[in-house]
C-alpha atoms as one frame of an Amber mdcrd trajectory, in Angstrom:
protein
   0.000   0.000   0.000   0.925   3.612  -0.784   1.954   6.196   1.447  -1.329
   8.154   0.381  -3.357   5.321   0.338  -2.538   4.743   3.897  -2.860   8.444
   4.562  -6.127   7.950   2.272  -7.731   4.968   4.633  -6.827   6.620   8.064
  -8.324  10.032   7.258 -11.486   8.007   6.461 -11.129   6.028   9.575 -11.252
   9.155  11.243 -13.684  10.416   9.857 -15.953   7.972  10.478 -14.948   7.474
  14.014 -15.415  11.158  14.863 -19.261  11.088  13.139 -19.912   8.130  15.630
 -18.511   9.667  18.610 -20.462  12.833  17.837 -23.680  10.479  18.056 -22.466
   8.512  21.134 -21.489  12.150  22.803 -24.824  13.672  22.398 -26.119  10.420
  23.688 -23.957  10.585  26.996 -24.772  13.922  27.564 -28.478  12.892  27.696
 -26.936  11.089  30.066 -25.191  13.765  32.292 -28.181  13.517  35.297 -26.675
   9.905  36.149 -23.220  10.526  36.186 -24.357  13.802  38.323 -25.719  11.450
  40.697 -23.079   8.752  40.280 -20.565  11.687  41.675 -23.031  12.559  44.490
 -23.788   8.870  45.692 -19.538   7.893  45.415 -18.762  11.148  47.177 -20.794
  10.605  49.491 -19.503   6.666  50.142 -16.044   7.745  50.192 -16.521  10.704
  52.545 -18.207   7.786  54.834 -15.255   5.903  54.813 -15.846   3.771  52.138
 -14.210   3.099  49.003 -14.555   2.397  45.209 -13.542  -0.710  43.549 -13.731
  -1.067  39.597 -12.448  -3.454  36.916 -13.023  -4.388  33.026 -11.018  -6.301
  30.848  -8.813  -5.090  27.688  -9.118  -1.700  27.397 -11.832  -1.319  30.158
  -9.618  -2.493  32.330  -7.135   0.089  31.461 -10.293   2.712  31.852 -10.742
   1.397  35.320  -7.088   2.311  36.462  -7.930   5.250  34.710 -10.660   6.405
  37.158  -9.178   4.816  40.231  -5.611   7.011  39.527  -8.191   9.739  38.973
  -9.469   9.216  42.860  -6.207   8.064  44.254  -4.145  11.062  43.385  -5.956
  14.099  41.832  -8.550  15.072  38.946  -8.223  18.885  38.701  -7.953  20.513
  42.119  -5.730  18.993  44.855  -7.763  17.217  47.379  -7.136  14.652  49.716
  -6.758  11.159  48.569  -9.899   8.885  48.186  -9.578   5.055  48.534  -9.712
   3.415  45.038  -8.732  -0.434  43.984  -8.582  -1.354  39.599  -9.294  -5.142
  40.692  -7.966  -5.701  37.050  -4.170  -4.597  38.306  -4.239  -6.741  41.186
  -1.896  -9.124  38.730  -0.952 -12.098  41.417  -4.286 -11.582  43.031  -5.983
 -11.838  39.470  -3.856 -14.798  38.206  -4.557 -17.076  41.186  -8.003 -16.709
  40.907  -7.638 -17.559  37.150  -5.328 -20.729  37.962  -7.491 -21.728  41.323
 -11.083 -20.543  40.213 -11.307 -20.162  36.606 -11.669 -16.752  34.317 -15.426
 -16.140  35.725 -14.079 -15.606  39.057 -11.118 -13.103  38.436 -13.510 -10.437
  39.714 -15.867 -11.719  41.680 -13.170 -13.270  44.810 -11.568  -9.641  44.645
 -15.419  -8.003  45.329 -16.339 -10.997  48.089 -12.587 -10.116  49.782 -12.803
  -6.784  49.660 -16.127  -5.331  49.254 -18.038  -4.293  52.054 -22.085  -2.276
  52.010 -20.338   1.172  52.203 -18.212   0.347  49.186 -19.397   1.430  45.351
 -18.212  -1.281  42.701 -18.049   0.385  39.267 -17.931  -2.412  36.207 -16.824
  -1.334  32.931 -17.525  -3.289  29.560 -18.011  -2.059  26.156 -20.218  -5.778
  25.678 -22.458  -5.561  28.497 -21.608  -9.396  28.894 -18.085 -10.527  29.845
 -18.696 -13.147  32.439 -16.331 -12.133  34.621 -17.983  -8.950  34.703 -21.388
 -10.235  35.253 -20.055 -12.522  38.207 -18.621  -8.885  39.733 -21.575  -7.600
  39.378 -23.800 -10.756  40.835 -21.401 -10.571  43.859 -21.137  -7.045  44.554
 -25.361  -6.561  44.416 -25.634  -9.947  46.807 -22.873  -7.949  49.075 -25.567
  -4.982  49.059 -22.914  -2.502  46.873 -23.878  -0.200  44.672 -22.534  -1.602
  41.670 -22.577   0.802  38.466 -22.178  -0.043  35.311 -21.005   1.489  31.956
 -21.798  -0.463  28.923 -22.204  -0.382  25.032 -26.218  -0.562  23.601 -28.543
  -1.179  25.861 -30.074  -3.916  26.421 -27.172  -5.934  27.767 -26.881  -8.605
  30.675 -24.583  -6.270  33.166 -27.044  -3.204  32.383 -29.290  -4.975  33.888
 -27.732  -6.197  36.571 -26.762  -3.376  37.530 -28.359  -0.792  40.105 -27.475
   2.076  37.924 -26.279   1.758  34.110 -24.890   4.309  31.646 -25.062   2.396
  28.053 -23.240   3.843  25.443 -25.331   4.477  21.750 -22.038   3.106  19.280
 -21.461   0.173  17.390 -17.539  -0.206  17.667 -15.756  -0.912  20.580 -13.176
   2.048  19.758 -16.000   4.552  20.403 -17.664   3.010  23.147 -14.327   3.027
  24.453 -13.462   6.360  24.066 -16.989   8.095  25.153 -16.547   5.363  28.585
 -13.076   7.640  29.194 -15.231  10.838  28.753 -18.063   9.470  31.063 -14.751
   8.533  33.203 -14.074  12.057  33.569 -16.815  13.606  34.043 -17.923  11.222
  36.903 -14.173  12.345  38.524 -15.688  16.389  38.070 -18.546  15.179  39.448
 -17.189  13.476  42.500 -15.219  16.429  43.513 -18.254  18.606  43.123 -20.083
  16.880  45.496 -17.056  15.825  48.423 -18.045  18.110  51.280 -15.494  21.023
  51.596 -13.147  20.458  53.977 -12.335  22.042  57.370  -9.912  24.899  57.639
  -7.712  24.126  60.199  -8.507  27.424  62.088 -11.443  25.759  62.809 -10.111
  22.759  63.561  -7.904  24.816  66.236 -10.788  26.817  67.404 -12.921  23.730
  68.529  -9.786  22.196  70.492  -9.180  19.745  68.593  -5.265  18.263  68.163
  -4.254  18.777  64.692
């Protein structure tokens, strides 16, 4: 193949990739109420004391440390750090599952070890049906999490398994992908908008108590 041909092919590649992300975007900002909501319920665990745990495989799994690095460290402003596990990175935790347990439990053990009812579980999957997933998901909601989910087309099996779902309107996994990392983001703007502001330490001083 050509140099221009290959110029040729990816300029229409991009082309059509940016008409279907322009479809799924309008879509997920139909969509912008849940993720509001998503930010205000995971504040409001992780301000509790409890703590976010998320996985996917492929590239959701890469979306998942994604939004857990988000949490861990910092999104925009500096904060303090909020308690965030990618299941999908714990590697020797992940591959003695898989060699002890099979692929369907990969996610699920990490949920039963670590989840508790304060905890959010956020599933990622650009199918809507990875079994691994759906066994997360299964556990986590039988734990009493709150276990969201973001997906490709709705209907799908972890949609509905889920207590909330945000279900991406594509057909290829490249934009699904790519609109997941924007709903990744703005559900990181959305949990800092909603973490209660915290207390100066004049105040802190003020009330007697040790700093």
């Amino acid at each position: 193949m050509s140099a221009r041909a290959a110029r040729t092919a990816t300029d229409r590649w991009i082309a059509e990739h940016r008409g279907e992300l322009a479809i799924a975007l309008a879509g997920l900002e139909r969509d912008a109420p849940v993720l509001e909501r998503w930010g205000a319920l995971v504040a409001g665990h992780l301000a509790g004391g409890g703590r976010l745990l998320a996985a996917g495989n492929g590239g959701s799994a890469a979306e998942a440390q994604h939004l857990t690095a988000e949490l861990v460290g910092r999104f925009v402003a500096d904060r303090r750090p909020l308690s965030a596990i990618a299941l999908c990175a714990e590697s020797a935790s992940v591959t003695a599952i898989l060699n002890d347990y099979g692929p369907d439990e990969v996610f699920a053990r990490q949920v039963e070890a670590h989840g508790r009812r304060d905890d959010v579980l956020v599933l990622l999957s650009t199918s809507g049906s990875s079994p691994n997933v759906l066994r997360a998901a299964e556990t986590g909601r039988r734990l009493g999490l709150a276990v969201l989910a973001l997906t490709g087309r709705f209907p799908n099996p972890l949609a509905a398994l889920a207590t909330s779902a945000v279900c991406v309107r594509a057909s290829t996994t490249a934009a699904v992908q790519a609109v997941h990392l924007v709903a990744v983001h703005a559900l990181c703007a959305a949990v800092d908008a909603h973490l209660p502001a915290p207390v100066p330490l004049s105040r802190v001083r003020a009330a007697g108590v040790p700093a």
